[in-house]
C-alpha positions in Angstrom: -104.7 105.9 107.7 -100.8 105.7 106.8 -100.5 105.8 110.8 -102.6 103.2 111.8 -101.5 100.7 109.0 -97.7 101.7 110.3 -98.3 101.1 113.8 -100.0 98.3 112.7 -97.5 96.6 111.2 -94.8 97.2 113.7 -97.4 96.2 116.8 -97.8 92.8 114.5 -94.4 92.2 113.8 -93.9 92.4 117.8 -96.3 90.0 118.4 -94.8 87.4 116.0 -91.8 87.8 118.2 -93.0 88.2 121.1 -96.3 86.3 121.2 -96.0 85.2 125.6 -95.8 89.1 126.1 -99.2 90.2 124.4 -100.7 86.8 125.9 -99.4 87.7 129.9 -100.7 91.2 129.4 -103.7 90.3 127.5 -102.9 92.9 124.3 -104.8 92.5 121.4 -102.6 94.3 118.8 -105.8 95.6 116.6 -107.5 96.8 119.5 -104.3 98.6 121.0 -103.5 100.6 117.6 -106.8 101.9 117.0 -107.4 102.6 120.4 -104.5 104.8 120.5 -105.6 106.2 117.5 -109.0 106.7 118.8 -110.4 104.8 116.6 -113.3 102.1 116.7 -113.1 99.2 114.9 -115.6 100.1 112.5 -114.5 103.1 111.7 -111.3 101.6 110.8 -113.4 99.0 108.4 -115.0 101.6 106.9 -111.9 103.7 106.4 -110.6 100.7 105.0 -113.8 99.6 102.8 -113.3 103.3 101.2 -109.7 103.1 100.4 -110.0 99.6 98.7 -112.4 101.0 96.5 -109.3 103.6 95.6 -107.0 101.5 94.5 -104.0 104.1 93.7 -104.9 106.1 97.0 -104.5 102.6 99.1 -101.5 101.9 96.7 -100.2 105.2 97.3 -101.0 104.7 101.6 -98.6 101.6 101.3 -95.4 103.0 99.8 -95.8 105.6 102.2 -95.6 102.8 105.1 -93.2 100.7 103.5 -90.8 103.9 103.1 -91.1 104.9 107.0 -90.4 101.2 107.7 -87.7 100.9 106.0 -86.0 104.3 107.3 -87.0 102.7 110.7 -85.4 99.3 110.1 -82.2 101.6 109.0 -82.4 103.6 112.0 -82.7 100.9 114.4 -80.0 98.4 112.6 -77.7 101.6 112.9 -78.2 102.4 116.9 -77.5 98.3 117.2 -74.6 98.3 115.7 -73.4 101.5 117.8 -74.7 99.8 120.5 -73.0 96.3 119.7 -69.5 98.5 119.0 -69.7 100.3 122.5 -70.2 96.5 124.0 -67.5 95.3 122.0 -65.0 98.2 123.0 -66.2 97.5 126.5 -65.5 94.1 126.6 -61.7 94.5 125.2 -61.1 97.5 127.2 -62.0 95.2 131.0 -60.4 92.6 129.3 -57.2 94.1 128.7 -57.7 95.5 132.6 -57.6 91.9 134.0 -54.6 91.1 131.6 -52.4 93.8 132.9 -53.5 93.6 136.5 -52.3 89.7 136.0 -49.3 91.0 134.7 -48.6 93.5 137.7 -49.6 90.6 140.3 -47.3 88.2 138.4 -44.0 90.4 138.5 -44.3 91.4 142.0 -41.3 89.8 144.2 
């Protein structure tokens, strides 16, 4: 259950963001997570209906998907800023290229 209330989530979140893409491919993010969980819709209400009446196990469901999303979120802000700092040194490293191939052209006789 963990799982599908992750994937959930995530799949949700997307489509906040990213609404014209689930519209052009005509994704409906419920249907997507449980079919890739292979499960039917009301199986998932009645998986659901059984841990709301458990409310320590449902409780305990949640932390368990807040804690993976979090470590995600960490994750991913981590390879970004990797990412952003192999742009960056990119960027400087062409950019002091043009300035010393200006230099070259500019003291030739």
């Amino acid at each position: 259950m963990a799982d599908i209330i992750e994937e959930m989530a995530i799949v949700n979140a997307a489509k906040t963001t990213n609404s014209a893409v689930f519209r052009e491919n005509n994704i409906e993010p419920t249907e997507y997570v449980l079919s890739k969980f292979e499960v039917d819709s009301l199986q998932f209400v009645e998986s659901d209906r059984y841990y709301v009446s458990k409310p320590a196990e449902y409780e305990r469901i949640f932390k368990i998907v807040e804690k993976r999303l979090e470590t995600d979120s960490k994750a991913m802000s981590q390879a970004k800023r990797k990412k952003d700092s192999i742009r960056l040194k990119k960027q400087r490293d062409e950019a002091k290229a043009l300035r010393e191939k200006k230099l070259k052209a500019d003291s030739l006789p």
